[in-house]
Structure formats: C-alpha cells, structure tokens
MIRORO-28210 format. One record per residue (C-alpha): z, x, y; residue number from 1. Coordinates in Angstrom, 2 decimals, decimal comma. Layout:
<rs>
{c3->Z | c1->X | c2->Y | i->NUM}
...
</rs>
This chain:
<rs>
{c3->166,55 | c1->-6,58 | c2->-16,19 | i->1}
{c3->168,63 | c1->-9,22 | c2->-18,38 | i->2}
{c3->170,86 | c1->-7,59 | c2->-20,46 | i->3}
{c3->172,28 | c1->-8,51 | c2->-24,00 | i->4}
{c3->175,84 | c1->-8,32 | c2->-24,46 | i->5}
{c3->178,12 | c1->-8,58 | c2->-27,46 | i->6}
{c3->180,63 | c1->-11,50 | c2->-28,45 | i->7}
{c3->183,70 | c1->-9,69 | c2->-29,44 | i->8}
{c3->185,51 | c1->-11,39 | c2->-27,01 | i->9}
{c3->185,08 | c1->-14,82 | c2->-28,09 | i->10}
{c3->187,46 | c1->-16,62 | c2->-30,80 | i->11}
{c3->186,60 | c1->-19,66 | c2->-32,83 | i->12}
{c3->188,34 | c1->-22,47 | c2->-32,41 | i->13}
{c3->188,85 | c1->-24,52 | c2->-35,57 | i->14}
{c3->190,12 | c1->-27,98 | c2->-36,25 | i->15}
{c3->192,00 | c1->-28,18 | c2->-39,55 | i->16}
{c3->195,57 | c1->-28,91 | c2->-41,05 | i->17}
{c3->197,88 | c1->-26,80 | c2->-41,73 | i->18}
{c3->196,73 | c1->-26,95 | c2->-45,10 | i->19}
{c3->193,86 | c1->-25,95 | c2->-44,87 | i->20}
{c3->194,69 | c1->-22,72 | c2->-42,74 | i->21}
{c3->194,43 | c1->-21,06 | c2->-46,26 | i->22}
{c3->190,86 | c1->-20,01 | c2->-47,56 | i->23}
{c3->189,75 | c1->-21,36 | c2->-50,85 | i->24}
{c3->188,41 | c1->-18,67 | c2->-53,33 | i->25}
{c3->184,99 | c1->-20,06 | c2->-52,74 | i->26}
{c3->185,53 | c1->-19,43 | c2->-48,78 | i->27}
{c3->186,89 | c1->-15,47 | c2->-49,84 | i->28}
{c3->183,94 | c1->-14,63 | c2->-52,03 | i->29}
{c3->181,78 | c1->-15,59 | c2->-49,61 | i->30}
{c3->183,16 | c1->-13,62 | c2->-46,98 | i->31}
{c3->183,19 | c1->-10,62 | c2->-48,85 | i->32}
{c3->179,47 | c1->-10,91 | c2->-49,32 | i->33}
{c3->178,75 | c1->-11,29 | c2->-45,93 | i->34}
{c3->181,14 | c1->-8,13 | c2->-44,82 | i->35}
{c3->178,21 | c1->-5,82 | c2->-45,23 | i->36}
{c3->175,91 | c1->-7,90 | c2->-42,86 | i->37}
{c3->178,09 | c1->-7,70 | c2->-40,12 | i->38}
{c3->177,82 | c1->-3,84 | c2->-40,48 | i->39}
{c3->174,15 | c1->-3,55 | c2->-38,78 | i->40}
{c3->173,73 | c1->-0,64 | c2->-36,10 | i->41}
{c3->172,77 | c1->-2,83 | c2->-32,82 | i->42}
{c3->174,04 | c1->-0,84 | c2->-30,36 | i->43}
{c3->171,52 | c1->2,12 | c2->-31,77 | i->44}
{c3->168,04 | c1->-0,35 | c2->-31,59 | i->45}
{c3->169,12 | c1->-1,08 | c2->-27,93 | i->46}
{c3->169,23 | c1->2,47 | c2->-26,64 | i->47}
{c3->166,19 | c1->2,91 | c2->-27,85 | i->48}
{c3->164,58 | c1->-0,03 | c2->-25,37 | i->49}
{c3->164,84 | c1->2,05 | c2->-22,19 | i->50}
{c3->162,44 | c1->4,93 | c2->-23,74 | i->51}
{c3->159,80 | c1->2,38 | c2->-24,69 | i->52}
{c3->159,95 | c1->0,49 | c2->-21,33 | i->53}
{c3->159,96 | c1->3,91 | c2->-19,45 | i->54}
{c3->156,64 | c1->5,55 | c2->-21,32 | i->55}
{c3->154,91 | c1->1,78 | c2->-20,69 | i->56}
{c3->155,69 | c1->1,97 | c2->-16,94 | i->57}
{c3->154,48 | c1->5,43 | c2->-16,46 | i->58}
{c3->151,61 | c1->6,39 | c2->-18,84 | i->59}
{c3->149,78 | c1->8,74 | c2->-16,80 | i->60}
{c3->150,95 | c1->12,38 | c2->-16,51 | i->61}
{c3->148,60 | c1->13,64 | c2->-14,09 | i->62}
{c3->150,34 | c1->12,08 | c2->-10,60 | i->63}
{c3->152,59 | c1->9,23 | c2->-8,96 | i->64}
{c3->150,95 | c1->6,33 | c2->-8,77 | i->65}
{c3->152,43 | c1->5,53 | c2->-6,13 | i->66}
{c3->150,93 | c1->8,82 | c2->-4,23 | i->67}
{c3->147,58 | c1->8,07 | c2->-5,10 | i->68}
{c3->147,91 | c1->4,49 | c2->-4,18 | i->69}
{c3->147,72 | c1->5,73 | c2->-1,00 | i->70}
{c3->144,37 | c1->7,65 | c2->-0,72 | i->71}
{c3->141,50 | c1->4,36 | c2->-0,45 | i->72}
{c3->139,02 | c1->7,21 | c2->-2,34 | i->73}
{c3->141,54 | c1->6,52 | c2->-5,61 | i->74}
{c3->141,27 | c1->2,64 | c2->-5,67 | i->75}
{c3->139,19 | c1->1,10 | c2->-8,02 | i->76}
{c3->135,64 | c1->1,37 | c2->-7,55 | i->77}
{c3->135,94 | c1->3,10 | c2->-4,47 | i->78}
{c3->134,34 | c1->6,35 | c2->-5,56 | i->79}
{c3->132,19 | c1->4,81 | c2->-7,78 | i->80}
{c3->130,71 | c1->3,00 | c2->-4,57 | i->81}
{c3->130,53 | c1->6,26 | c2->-2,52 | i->82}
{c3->128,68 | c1->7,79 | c2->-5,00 | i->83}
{c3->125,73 | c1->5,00 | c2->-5,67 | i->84}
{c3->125,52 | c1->4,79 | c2->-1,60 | i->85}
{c3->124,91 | c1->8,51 | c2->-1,45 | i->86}
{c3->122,32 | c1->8,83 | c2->-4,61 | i->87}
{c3->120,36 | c1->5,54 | c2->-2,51 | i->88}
{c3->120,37 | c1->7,12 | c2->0,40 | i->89}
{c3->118,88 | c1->10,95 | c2->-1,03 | i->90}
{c3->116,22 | c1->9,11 | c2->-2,24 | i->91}
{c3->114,97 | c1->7,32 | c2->0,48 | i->92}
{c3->115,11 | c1->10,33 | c2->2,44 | i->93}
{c3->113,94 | c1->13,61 | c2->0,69 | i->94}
{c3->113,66 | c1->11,97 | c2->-3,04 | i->95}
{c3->115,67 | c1->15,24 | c2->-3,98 | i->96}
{c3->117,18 | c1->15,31 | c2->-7,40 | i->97}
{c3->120,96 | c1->15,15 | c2->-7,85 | i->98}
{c3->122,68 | c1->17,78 | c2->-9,53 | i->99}
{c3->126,36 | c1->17,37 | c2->-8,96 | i->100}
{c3->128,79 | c1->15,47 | c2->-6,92 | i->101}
{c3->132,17 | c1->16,69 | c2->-6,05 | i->102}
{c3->135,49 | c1->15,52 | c2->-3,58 | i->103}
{c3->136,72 | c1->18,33 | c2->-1,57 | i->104}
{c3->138,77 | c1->19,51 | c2->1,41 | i->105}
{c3->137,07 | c1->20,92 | c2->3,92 | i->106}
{c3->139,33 | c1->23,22 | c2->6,22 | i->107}
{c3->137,86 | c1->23,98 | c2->9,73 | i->108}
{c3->137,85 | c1->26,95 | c2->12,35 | i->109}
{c3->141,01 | c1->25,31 | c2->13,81 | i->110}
{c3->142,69 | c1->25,07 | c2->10,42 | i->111}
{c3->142,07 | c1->21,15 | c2->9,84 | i->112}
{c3->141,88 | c1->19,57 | c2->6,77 | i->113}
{c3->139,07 | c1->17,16 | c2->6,22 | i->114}
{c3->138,07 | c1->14,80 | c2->3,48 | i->115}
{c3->134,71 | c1->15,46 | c2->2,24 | i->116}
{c3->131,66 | c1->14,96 | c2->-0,44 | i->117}
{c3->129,65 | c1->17,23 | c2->-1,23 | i->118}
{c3->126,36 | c1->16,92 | c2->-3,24 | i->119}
{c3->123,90 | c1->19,97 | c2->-4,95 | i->120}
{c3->120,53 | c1->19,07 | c2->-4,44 | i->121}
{c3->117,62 | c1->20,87 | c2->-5,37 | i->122}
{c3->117,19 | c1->22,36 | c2->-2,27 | i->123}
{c3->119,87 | c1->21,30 | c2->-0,11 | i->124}
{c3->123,71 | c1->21,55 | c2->0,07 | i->125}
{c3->125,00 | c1->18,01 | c2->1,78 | i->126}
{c3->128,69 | c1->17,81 | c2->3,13 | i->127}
{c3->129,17 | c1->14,26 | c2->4,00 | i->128}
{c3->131,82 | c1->12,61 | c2->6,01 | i->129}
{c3->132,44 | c1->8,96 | c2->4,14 | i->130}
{c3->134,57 | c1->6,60 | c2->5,23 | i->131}
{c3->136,17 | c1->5,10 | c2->2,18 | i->132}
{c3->137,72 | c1->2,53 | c2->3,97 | i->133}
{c3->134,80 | c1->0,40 | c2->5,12 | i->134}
{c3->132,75 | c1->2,26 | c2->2,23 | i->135}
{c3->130,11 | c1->3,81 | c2->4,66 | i->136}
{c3->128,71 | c1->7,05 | c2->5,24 | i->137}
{c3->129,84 | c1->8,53 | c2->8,97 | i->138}
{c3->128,06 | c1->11,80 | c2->9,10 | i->139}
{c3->125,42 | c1->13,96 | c2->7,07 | i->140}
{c3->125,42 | c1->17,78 | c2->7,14 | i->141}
{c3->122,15 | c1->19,27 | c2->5,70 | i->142}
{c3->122,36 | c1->22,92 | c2->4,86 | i->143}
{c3->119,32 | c1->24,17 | c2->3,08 | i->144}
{c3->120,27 | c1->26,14 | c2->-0,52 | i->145}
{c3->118,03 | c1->29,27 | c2->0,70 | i->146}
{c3->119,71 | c1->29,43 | c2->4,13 | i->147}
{c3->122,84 | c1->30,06 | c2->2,13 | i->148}
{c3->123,68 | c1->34,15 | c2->1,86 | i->149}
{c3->127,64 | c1->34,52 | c2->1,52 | i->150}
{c3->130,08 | c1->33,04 | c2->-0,28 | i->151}
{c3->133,78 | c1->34,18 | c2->-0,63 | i->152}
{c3->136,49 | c1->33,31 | c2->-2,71 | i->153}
{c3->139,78 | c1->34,07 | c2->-2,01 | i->154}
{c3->143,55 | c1->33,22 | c2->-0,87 | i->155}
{c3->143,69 | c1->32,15 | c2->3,23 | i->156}
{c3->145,33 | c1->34,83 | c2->5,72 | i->157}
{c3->145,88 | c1->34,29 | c2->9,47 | i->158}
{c3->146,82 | c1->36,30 | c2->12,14 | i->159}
{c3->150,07 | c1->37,97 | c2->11,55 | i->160}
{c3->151,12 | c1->36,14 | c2->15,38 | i->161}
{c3->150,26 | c1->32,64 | c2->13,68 | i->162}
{c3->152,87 | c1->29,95 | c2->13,48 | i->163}
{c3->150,76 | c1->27,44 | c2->11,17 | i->164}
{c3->149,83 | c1->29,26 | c2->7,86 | i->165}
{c3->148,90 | c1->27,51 | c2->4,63 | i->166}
{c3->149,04 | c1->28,72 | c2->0,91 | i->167}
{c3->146,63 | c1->28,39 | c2->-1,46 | i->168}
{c3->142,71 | c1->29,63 | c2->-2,52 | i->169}
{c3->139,45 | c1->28,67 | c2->-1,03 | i->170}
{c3->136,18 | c1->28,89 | c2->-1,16 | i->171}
{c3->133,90 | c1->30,10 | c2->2,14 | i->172}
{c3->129,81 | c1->29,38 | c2->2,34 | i->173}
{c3->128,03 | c1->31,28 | c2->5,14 | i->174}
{c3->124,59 | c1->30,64 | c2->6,32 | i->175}
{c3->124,91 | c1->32,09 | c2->9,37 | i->176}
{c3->126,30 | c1->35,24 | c2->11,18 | i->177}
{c3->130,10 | c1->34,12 | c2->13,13 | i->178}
{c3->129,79 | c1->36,99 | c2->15,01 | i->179}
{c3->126,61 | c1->35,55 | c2->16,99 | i->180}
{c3->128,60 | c1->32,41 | c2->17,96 | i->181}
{c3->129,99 | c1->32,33 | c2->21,57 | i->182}
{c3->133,08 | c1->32,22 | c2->22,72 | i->183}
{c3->133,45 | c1->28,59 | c2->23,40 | i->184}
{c3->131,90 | c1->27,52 | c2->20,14 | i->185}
{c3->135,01 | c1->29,61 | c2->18,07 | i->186}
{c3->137,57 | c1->28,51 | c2->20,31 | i->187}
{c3->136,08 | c1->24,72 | c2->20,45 | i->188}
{c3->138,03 | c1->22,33 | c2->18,15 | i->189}
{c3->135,47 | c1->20,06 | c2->18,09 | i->190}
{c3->132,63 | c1->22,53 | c2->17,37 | i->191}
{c3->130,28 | c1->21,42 | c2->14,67 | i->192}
{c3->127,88 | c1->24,58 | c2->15,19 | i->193}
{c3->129,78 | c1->26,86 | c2->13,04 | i->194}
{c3->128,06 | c1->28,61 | c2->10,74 | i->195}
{c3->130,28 | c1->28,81 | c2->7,78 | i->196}
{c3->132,20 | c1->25,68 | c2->5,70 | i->197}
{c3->135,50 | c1->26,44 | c2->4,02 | i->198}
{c3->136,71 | c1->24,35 | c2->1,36 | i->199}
{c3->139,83 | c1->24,24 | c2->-0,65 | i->200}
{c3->140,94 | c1->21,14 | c2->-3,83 | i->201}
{c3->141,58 | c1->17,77 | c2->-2,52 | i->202}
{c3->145,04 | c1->16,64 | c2->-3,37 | i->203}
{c3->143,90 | c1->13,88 | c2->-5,49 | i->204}
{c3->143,18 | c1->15,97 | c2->-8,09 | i->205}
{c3->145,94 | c1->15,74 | c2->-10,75 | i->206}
{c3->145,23 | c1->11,88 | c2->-10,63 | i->207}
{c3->143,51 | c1->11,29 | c2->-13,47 | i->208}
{c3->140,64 | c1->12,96 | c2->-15,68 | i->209}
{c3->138,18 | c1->11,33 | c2->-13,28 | i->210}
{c3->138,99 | c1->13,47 | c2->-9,99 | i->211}
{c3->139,73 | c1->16,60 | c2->-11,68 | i->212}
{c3->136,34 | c1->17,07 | c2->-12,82 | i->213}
{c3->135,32 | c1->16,32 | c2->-9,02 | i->214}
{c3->137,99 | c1->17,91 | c2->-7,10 | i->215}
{c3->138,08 | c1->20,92 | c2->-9,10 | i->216}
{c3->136,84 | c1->24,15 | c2->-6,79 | i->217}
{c3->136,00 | c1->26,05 | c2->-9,76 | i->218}
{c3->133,14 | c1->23,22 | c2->-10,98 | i->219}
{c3->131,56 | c1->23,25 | c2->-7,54 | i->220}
{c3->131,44 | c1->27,36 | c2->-7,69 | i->221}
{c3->129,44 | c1->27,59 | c2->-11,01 | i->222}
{c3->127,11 | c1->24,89 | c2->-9,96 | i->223}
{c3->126,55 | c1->25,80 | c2->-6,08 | i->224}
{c3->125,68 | c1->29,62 | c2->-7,29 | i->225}
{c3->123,15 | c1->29,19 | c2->-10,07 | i->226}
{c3->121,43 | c1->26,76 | c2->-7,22 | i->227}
{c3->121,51 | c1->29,16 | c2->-4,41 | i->228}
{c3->120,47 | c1->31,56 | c2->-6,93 | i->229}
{c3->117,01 | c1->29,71 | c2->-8,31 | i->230}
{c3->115,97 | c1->28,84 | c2->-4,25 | i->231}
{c3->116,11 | c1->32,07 | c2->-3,69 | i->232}
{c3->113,71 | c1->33,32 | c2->-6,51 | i->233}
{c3->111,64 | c1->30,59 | c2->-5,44 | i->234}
{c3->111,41 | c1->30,35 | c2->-2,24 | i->235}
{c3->108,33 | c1->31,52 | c2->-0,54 | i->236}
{c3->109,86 | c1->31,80 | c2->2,79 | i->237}
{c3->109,80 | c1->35,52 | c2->4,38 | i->238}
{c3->113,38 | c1->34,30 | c2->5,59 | i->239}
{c3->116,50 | c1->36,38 | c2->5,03 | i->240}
{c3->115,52 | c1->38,00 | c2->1,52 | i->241}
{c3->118,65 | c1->39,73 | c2->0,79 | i->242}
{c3->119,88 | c1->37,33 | c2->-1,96 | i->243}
{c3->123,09 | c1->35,65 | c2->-2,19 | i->244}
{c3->126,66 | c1->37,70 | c2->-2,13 | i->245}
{c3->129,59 | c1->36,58 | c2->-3,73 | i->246}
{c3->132,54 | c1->38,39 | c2->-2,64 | i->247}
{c3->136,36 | c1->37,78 | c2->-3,83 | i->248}
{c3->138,18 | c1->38,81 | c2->-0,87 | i->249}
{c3->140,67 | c1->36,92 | c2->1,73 | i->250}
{c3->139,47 | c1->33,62 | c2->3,06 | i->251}
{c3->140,70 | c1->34,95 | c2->7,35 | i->252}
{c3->141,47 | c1->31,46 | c2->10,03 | i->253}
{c3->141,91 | c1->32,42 | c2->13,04 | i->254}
{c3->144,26 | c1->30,11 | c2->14,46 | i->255}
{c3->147,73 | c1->31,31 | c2->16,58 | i->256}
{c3->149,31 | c1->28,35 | c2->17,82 | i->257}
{c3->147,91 | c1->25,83 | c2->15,34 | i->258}
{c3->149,89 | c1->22,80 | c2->17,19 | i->259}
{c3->147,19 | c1->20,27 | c2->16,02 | i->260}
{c3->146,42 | c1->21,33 | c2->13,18 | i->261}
{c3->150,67 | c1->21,22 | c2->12,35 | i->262}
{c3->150,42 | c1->17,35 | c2->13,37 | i->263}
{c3->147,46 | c1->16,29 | c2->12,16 | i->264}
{c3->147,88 | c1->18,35 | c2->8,86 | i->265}
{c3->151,37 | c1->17,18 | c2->8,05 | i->266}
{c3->150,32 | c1->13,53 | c2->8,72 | i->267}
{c3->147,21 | c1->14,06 | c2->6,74 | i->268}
{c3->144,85 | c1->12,21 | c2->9,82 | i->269}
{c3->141,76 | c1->14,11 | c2->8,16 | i->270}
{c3->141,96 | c1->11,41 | c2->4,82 | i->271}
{c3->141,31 | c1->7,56 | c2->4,51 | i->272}
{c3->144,87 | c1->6,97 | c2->3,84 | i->273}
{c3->146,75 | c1->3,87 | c2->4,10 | i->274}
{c3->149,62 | c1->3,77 | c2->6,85 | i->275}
{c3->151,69 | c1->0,53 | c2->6,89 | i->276}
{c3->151,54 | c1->-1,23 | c2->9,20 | i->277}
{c3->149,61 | c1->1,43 | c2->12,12 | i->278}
{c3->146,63 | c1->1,72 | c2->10,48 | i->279}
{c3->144,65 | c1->3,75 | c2->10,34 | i->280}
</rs>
C-alpha cells in the first residue's frame, strides 16, 4: 500500500535580487489570508483510511474466509448443485416429497467424523454421502421414518480408559436394537450395519446465513420429530407400535484407543477439503 507523505522537508528555491528578498504589502496580505488554509487537520482524515479499508476487506462476521475457502461444499454453487441433484434423483425413484434439507456431521461407532446430507421425506430419512468435489452422489442410506423409535440428545461421553474424547452435543437416531449386533459388527470400523446414526453441527456453520440454517442441529430436531411422529399415527404396519422416544441423556462412543479416529479427525479426511498440493 502507497503511502502519502508530507513535504515539510522541502524548501523553495527562489530566484530574485537582493531587492526583492523583501515582500511587498500586496505579497503580506496575501499571506495572511492564506495562514488559515494551511491549518487543515490531514493527518486526522488519514487515520481514518485504515478502518474503512479494514471493514471492506472483511465484511462477513460469521467465519474466515479463508477457512471456509477450504471446504468445496462452501464454494459457489456447490451446495446449490448438491441439492438440485438430490431433489432429481427422489423423484425418479420414490416421487417422495421434500421436506427439508440439512449439512451435518455424522460421527460413527469408531468416533469418525463424516460429511453428510441429510433429507426428510415423507416417509423416509436419507443420509447421503456426496462428493462435492466432482459434484456426485457416492452413497444412499434409506431409513424408513416409522422404523425410527429413539432419538437422544445429549453431550458425548466415552469410556473413562479412552485417549480420544471430543466435546460438544449430538444428536443419536435408533432404529434398531445395538445390543443385537455381534461382536464383529461393533468392533468393525468399516461396519455400515449399525443400527443407530449420530450426528453433531458441521463446522461450516458460522459461514454465512446460508449454512446456519442447514447446519444447525436444532432445525433438523424439530423437523425429523414431527415426521417420525405423523408415520407413526399413520402407519398401518403392525411393526414396532411403541411410538417414538426422545430422551436427553449422554450421547456414549465406545472407542479406547481411538488412533484413527485421532489422525483422520485432526486432518479432517471425512470432508471434501482442499489440500495443496496432495489432494485429496
């Protein structure tokens, strides 16, 4: 930046006679007249040009923009894509109606973090796995809404033994009993037969007004429940029949060592993120 300095330093150099080294009275009053002028506060207006250029460089207050530069789901259009893909591709399927759309992070048996949509359908609960890189859809998860029996809300606990805890509330959805799961499937890392989700905010969500309407755990709670709520009364199904349960109670992950969950977490692997010059 090009700064302006002053000129107190610099002389005039006149050529004139000796004579003429005295001002006429015409030279005098004019002078005097112009004495006030030179009087102006500059010094004050220039201060003032670092505030203005600061609050023009950095008008958001939600995040960085450097940080969210980062995640591919914050570029423009990139969302905006995700979500027309998804809508095209619910109605060529079931022709199920839409009722919200949200950007969450889902948080496995192993303690994982994973970027995810999710989508409230009439009927159906969809966590989908979209790669916002190449904009594409990588994996559906259909959970149906009456299936759905449990949900918690709550901080996370661990084991007292475990060396990779994390902070924080989150939201648990059971369709299924955990107990009934074998040994291998809770102690599998890559075990997609759970039957519970857990969810917590994605970290995008102080970017802008956008994403904290659609990252914001509270706004997928008091839309997923009144939908669980109105299958059930519904349904015709001599299913479960017990309703759904909302508890507020501790969110438990049983992890001990939590080694890859440490690594992967701290180098957030589970998001479309952009790393220099590895790649992702």
């Amino acid at each position: 930046m090009s700064r302006i300095g002053s000129s107190e330093g610099f002389q005039p150099v006149s050529l004139k006679r000796e004579e003429d080294d005295q001002p006429s009275e015409t030279d005098q009053l004019s002078m005097e007249e112009r004495e006030p002028e030179t009087e102006v506060p500059v010094p004050k207006q220039i201060s003032r040009l670092p505030s203005v250029v600061e609050s023009a460089l950095y008008p958001n207050p939600y995040h960085k923009p450097y940080l969210s530069r980062k995640y591919f789901v914050t570029r423009p259009g990139v969302i905006e894509t995700a979500m027309e893909d998804l809508k095209g591709h619910i109605t060529k399927t079931s022709g199920e109606t839409i009722q919200g759309f949200w950007l969450l992070t889902e948080i496995d048996h192993w303690n994982n973090e994973k970027e995810r949509i999710l989508l409230i359908t009439d009927k159906t609960l969809l966590i989908c796995k979209y790669d916002f890189i190449m904009l594409c859809c990588v994996q559906f998860q259909w959970i149906p809404l009456s299936a759905i029996y449990r949900i918690c809300l709550g901080k996370f606990s661990f084991p007292a033994m475990s060396l990779d805890k994390r902070q924080g509330e989150g939201l648990r959805i059971y369709w299924g009993s955990p107990e009934q799961q074998s040994l291998f499937v809770r102690w599998n890392p890559w075990s997609t037969e759970m039957p519970f989700a857990t969810f917590t905010e994605h970290p995008m969500k102080y970017t802008s007004e956008k994403f904290l309407g659609i990252c914001k755990l509270s706004g997928f709670t008091s839309k997923l429940v009144p939908a669980i709520q109105n299958t059930h009364q519904n349904s015709t199904e001599s299913g479960r029949g017990k309703g759904l349960t909302v508890l507020t109670e501790p969110i438990l992950i049983e992890t001990y060592t939590g080694l890859m969950s440490f690594i992967g977490n701290r180098n957030k692997l589970g998001y479309s993120l952009a790393r220099g010059s590895i790649g992702f």
